[in-house]
OpenMM code with the backbone's topology and positions (N, CA, C; nanometers):
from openmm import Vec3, app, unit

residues = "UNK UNK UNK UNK UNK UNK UNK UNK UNK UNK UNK UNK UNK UNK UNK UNK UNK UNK UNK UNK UNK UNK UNK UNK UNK UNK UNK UNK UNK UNK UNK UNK UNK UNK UNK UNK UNK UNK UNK UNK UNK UNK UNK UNK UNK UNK UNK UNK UNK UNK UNK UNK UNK UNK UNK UNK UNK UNK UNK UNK UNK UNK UNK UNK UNK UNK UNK UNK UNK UNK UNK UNK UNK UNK UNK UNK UNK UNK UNK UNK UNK UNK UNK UNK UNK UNK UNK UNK UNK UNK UNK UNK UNK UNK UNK UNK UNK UNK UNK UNK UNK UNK UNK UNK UNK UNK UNK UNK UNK UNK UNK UNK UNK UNK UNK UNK UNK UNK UNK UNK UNK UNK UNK UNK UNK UNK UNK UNK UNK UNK UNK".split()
positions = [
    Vec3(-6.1215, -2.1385, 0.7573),
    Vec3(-6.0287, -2.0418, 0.7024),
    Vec3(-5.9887, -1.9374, 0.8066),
    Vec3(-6.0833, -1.9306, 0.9048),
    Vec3(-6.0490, -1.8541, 0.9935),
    Vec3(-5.9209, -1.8687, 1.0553),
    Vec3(-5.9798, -2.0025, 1.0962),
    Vec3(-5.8402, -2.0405, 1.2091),
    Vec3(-5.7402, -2.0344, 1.1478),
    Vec3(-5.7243, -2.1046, 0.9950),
    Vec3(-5.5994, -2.1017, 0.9269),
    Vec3(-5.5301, -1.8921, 0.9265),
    Vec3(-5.6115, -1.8006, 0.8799),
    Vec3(-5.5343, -1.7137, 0.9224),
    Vec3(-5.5075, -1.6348, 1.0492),
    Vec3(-5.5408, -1.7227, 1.1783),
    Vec3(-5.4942, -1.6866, 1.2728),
    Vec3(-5.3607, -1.7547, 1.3093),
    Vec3(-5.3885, -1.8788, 1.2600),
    Vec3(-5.2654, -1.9414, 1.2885),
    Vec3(-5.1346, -1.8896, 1.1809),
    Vec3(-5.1371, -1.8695, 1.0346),
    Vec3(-5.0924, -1.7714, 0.9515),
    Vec3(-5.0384, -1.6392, 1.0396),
    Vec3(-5.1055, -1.5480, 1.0792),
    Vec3(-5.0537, -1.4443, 1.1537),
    Vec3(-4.9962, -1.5070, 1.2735),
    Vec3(-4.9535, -1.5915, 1.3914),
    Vec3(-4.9242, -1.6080, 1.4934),
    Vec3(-4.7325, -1.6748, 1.4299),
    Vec3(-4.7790, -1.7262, 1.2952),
    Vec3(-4.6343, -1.7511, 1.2616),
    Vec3(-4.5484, -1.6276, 1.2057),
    Vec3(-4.5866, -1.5534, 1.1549),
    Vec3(-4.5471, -1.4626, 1.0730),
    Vec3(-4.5181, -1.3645, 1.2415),
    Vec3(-4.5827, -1.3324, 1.3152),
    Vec3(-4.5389, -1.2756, 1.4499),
    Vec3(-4.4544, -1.3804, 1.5059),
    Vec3(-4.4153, -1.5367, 1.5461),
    Vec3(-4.3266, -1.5753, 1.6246),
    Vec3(-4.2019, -1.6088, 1.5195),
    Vec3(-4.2285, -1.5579, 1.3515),
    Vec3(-4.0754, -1.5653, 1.3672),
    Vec3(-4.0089, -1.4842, 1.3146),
    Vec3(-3.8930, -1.4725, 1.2887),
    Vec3(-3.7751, -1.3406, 1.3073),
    Vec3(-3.7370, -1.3112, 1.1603),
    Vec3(-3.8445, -1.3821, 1.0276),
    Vec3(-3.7823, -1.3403, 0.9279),
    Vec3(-3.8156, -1.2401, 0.9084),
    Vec3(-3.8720, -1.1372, 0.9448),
    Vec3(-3.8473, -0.9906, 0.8988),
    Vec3(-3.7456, -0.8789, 0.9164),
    Vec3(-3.6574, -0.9852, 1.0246),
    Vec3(-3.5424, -0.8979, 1.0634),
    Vec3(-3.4729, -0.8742, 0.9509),
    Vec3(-3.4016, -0.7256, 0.9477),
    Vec3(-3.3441, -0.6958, 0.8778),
    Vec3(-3.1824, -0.8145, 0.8392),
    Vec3(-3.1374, -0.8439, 0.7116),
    Vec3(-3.0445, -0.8523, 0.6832),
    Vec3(-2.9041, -0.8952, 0.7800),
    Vec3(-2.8206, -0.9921, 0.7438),
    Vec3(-2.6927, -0.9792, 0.8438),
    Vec3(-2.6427, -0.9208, 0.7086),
    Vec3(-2.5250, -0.8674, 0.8275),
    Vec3(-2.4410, -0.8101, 0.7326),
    Vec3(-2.3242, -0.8692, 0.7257),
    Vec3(-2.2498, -0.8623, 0.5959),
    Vec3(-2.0690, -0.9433, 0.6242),
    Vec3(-2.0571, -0.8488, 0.6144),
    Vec3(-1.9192, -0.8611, 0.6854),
    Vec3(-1.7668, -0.8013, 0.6801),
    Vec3(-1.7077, -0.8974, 0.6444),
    Vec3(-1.6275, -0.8376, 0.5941),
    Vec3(-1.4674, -0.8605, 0.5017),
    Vec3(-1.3687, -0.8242, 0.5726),
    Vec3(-1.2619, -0.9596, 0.5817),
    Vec3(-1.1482, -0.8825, 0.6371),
    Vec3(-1.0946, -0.7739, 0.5884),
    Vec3(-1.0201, -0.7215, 0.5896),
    Vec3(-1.0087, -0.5822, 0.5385),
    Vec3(-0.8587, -0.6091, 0.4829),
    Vec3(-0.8008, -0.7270, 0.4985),
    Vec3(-0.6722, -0.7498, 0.4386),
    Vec3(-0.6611, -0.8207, 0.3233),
    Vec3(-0.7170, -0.9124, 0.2355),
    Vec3(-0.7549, -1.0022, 0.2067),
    Vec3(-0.6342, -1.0208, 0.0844),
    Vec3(-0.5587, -0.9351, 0.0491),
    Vec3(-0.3732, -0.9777, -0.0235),
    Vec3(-0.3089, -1.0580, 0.1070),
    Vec3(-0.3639, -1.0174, 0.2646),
    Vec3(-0.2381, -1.1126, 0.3472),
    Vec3(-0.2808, -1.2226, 0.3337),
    Vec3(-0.3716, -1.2866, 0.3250),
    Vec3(-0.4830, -1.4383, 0.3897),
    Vec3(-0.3963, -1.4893, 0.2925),
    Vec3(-0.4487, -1.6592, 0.3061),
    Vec3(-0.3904, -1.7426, 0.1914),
    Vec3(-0.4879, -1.7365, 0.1291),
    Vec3(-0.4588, -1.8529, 0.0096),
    Vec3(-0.6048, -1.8666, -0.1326),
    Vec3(-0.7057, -1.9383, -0.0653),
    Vec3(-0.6437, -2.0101, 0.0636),
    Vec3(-0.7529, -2.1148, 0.0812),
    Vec3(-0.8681, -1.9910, 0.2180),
    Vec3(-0.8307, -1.9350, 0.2673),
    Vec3(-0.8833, -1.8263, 0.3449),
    Vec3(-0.9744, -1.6499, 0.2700),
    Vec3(-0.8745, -1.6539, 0.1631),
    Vec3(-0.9919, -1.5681, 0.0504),
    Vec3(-1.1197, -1.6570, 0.0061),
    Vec3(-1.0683, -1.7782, -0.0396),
    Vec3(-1.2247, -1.8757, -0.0810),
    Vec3(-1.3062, -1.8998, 0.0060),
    Vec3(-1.2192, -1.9403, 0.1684),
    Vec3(-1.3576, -1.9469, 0.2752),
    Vec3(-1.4348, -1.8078, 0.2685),
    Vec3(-1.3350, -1.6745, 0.3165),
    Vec3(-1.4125, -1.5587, 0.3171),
    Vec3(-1.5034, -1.5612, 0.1751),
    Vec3(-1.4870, -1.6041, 0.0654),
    Vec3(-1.6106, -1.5421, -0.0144),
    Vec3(-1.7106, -1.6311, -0.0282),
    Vec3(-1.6822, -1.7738, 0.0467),
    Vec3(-1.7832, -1.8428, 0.0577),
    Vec3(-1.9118, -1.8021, 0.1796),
    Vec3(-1.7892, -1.7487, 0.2579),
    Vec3(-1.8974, -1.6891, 0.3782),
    Vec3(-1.9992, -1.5536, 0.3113),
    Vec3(-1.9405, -1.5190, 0.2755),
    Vec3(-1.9914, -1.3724, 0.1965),
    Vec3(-2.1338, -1.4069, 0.1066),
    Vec3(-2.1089, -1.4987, 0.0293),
    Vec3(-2.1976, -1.5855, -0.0230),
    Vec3(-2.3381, -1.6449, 0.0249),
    Vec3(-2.2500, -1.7400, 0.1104),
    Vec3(-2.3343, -1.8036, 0.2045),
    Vec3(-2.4602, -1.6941, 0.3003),
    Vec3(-2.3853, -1.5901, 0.3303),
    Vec3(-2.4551, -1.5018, 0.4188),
    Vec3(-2.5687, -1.4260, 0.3333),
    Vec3(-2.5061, -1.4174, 0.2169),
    Vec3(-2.6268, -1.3200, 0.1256),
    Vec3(-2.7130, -1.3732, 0.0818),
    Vec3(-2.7348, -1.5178, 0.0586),
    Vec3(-2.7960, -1.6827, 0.0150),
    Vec3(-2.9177, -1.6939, 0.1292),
    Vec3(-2.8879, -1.6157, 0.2327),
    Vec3(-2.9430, -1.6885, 0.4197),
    Vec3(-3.0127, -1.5449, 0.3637),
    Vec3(-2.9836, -1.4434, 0.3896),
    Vec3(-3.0617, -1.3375, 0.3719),
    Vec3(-3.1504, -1.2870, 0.2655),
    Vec3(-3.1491, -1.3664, 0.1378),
    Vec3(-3.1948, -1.3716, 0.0217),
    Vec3(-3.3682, -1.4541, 0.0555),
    Vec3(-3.2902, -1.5975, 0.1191),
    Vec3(-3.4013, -1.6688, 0.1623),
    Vec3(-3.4548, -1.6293, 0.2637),
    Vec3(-3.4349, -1.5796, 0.3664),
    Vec3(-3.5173, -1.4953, 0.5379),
    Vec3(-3.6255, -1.4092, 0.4398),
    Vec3(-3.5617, -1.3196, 0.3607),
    Vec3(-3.6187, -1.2086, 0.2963),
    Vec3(-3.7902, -1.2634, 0.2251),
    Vec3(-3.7491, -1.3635, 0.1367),
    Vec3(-3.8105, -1.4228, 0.0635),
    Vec3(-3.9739, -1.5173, 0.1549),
    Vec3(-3.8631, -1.5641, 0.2141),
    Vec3(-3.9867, -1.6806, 0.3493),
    Vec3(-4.0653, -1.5718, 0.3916),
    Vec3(-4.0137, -1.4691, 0.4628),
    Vec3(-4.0815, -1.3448, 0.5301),
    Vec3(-4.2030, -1.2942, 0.4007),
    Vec3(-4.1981, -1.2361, 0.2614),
    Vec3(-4.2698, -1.2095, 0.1428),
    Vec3(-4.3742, -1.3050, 0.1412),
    Vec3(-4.3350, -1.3881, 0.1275),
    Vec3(-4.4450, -1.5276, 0.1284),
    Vec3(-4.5381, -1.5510, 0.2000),
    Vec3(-4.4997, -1.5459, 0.3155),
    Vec3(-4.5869, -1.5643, 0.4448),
    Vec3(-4.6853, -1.4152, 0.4561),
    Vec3(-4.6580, -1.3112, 0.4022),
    Vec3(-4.7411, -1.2065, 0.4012),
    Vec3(-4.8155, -1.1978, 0.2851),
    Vec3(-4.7471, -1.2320, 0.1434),
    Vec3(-4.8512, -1.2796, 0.0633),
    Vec3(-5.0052, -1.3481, 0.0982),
    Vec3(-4.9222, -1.4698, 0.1503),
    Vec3(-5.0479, -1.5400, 0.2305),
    Vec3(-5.1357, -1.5127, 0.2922),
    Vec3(-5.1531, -1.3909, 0.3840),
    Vec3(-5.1893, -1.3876, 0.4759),
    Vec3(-5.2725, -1.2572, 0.4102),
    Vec3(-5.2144, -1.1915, 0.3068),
    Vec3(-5.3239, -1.1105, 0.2333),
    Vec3(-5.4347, -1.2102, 0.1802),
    Vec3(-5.3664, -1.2811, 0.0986),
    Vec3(-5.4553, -1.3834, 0.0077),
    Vec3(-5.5534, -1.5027, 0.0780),
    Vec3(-5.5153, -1.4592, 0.2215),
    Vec3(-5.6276, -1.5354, 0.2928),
    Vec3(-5.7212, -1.4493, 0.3126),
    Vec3(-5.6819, -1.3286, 0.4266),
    Vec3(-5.7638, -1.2085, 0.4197),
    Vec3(-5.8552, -1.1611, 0.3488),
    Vec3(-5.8333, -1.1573, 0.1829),
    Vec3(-5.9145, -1.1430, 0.0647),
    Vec3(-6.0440, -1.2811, 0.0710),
    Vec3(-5.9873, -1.4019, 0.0995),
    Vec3(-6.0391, -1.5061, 0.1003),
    Vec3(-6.1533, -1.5010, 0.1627),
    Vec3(-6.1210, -1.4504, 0.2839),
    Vec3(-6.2010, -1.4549, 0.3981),
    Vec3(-6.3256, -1.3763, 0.4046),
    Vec3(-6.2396, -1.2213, 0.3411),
    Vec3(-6.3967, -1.1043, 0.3203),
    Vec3(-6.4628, -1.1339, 0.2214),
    Vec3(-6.3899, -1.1981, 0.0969),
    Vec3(-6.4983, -1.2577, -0.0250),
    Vec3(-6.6222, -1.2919, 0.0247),
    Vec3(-6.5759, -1.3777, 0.1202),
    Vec3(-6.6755, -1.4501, 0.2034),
    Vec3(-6.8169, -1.3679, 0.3105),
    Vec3(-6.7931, -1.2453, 0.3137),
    Vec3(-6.8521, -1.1835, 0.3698),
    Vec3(-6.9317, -1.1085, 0.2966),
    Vec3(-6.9065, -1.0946, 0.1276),
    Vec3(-6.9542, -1.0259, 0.0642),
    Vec3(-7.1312, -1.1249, 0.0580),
    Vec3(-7.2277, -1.0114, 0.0640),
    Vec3(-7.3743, -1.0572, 0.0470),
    Vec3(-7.4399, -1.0061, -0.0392),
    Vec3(-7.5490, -1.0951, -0.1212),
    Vec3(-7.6216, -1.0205, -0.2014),
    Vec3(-7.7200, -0.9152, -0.1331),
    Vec3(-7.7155, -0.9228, -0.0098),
    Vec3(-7.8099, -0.8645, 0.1002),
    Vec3(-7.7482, -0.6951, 0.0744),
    Vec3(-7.6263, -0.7275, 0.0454),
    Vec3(-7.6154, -0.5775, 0.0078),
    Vec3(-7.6223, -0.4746, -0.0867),
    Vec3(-7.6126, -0.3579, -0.0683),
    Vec3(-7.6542, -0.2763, -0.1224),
    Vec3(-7.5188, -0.2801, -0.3160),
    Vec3(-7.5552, -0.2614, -0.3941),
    Vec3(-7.4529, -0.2844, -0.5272),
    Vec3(-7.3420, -0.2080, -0.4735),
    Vec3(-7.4081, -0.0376, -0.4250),
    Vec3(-7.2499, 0.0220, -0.3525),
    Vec3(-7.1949, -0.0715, -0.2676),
    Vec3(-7.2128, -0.1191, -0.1284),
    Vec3(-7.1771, -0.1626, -0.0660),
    Vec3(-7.0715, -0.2915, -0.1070),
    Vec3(-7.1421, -0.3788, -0.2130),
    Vec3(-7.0356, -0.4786, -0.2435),
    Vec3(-6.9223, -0.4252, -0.3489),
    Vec3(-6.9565, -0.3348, -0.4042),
    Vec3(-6.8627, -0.3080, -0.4837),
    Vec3(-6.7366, -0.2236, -0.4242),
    Vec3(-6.7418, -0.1999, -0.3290),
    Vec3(-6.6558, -0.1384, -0.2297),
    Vec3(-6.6088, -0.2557, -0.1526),
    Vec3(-6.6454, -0.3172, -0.1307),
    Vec3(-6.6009, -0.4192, -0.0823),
    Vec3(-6.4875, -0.5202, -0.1898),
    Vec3(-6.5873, -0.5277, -0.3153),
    Vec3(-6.4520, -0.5818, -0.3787),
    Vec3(-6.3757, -0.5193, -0.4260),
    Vec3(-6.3635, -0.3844, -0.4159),
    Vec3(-6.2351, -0.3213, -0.4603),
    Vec3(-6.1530, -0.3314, -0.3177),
    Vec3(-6.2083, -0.3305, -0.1674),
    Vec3(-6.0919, -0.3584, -0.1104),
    Vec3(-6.0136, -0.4962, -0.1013),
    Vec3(-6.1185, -0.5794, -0.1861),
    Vec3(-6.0716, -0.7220, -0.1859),
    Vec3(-5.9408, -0.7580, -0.2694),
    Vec3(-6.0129, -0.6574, -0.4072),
    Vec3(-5.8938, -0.6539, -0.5117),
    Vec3(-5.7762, -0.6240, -0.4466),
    Vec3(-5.7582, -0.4938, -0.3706),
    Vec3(-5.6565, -0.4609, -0.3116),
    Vec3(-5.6200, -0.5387, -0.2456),
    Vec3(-5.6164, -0.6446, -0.1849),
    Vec3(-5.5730, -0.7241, -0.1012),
    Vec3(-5.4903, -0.8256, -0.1807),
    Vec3(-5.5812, -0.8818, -0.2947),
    Vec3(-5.5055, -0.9807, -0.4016),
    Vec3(-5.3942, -0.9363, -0.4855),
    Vec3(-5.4186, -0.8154, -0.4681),
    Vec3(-5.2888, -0.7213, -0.5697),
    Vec3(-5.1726, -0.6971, -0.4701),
    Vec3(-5.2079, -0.6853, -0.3177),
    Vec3(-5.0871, -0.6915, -0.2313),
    Vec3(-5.0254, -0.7821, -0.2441),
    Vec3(-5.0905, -0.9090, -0.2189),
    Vec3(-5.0711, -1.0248, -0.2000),
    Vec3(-4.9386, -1.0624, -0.3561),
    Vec3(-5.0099, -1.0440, -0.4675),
    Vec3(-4.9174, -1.0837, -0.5449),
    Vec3(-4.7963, -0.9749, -0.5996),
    Vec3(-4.7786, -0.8522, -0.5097),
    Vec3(-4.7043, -0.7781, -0.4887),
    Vec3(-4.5893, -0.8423, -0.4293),
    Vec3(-4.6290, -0.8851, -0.2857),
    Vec3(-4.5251, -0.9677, -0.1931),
    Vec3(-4.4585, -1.1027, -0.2445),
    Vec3(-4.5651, -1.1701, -0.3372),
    Vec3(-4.4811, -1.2925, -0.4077),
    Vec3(-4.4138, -1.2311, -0.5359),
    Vec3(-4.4431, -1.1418, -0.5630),
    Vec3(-4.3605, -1.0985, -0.6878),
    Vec3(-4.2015, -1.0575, -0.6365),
    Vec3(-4.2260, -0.9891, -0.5558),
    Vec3(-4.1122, -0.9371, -0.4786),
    Vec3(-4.0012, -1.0625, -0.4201),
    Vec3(-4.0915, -1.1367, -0.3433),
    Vec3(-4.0206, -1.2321, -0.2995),
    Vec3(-3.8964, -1.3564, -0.4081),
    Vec3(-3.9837, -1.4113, -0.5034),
    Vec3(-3.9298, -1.4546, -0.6522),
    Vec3(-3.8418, -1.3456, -0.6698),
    Vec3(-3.8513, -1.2408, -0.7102),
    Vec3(-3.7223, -1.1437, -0.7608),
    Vec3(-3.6325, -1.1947, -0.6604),
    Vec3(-3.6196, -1.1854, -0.5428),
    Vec3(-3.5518, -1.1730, -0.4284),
    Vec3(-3.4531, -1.3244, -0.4329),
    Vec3(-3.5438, -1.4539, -0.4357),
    Vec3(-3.4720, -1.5929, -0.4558),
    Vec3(-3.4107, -1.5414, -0.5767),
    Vec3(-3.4208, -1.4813, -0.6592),
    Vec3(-3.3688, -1.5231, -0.7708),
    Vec3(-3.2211, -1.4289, -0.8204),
    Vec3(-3.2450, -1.3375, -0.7488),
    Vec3(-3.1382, -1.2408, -0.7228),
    Vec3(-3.1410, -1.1388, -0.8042),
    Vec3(-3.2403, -1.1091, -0.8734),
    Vec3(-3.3185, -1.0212, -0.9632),
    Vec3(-3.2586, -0.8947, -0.9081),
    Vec3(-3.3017, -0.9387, -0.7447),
    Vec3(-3.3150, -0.7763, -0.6761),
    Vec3(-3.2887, -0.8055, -0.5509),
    Vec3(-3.2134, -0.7109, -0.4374),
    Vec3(-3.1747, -0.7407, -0.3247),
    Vec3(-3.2578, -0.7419, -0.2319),
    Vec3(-3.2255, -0.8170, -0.1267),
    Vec3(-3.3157, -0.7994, 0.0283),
    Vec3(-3.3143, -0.6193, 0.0516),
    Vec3(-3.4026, -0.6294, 0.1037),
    Vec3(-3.3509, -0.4837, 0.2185),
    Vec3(-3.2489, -0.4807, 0.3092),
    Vec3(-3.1784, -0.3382, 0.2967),
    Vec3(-3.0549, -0.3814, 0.3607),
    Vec3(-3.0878, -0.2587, 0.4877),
    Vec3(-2.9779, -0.3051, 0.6119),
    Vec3(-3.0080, -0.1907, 0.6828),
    Vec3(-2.8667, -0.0741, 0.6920),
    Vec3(-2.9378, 0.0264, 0.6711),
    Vec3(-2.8788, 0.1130, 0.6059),
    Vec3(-2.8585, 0.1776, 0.7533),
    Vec3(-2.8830, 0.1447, 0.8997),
    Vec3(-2.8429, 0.1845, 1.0066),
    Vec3(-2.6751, 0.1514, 1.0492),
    Vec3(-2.6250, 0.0504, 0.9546),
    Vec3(-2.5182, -0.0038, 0.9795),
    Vec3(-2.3788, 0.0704, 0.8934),
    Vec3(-2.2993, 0.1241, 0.9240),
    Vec3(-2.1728, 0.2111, 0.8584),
    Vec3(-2.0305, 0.1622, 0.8902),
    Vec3(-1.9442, 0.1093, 0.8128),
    Vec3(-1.8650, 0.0475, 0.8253),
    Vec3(-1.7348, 0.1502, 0.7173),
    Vec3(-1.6758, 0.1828, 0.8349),
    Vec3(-1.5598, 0.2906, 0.7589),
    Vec3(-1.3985, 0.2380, 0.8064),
    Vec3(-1.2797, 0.2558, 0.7294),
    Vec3(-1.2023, 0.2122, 0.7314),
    Vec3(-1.1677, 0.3085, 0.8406),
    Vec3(-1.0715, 0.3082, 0.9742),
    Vec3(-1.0537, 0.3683, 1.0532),
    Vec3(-0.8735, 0.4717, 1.0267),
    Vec3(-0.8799, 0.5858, 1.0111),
    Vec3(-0.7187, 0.6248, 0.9503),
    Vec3(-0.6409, 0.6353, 1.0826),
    Vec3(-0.5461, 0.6891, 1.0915),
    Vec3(-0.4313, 0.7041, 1.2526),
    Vec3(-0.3775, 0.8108, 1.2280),
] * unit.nanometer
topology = app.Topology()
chain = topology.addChain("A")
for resn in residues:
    res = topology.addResidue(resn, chain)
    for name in ("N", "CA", "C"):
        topology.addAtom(name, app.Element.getBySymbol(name[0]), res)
C-alpha cells in the first residue's frame, strides 16, 4: 500500500489536472456569423466546459484517493500497544482523512454532473473595449 500511494502522489504531481479551468471566449459578434458558425461556436463553448468539468473532476478523484489511501495506511499503524488516548487520536485523524476523502468525491460527482461548477479563475477579465 505503500508503494501504491507513492505512486498515487507522483501522478497527481506529474499531471496538470489541477490547473485551473480554460476559458472560452465568444466572438463578440455572433448576429454577423452564419447559423452554421453560431452552432460551431456553442459547440466549442460546450465542448470546453465538458473538458473542464472532467480535468476538474479526474483532479477530485485522484485526491480522494490519495486521502483514502493515507487513512488506509495509518489505520495500519494504529496498535493495541498504545495508549486508549493515543489511538483514539489517531482515529479521529483517520476519520478526518475519510471525511476528506469523501468530500473530494462528493465534490467531484457534483462537478461531472453539472450540479456545480469547476473552479473558475477569477484572475482572468474580459471587458468589451469602447473608442
Amino acid at each position: 500500500m505503500t508503494a501504491a500511494n507513492k505512486a498515487l502522489a507522483m501522478v497527481i504531481a506529474a499531471s496538470e489536472l489541477d490547473r485551473l479551468p480554460v476559458t472560452h471566449f465568444e466572438p463578440t459578434d455572433l448576429s454577423g456569423l452564419s447559423e452554421l458558425a453560431q452552432r460551431g461556436s456553442s459547440t466549442a463553448r460546450e465542448d470546453t466546459q465538458q473538458a473542464n468539468r472532467m480535468r476538474a473532476a479526474s483532479h477530485l478523484y485522484l485526491v480522494a484517493a490519495r486521502h483514502a489511501m493515507a487513512a488506509a495506511l495509518d489505520l495500519g499503524k494504529v496498535s493495541m500497544e498504545m495508549t486508549t488516548a493515543e489511538r483514539e487520536a489517531m482515529l479521529h485523524a483517520i476519520g478526518a482523512q475519510s471525511t476528506a476523502a469523501g468530500h473530494c468525491a462528493t465534490q467531484a460527482s457534483r462537478i461531472l454532473t453539472g450540479e456545480i461548477d469547476p473552479p473558475v479563475d477569477d484572475s482572468v477579465v474580459v471587458s468589451k473595449l469602447t473608442s
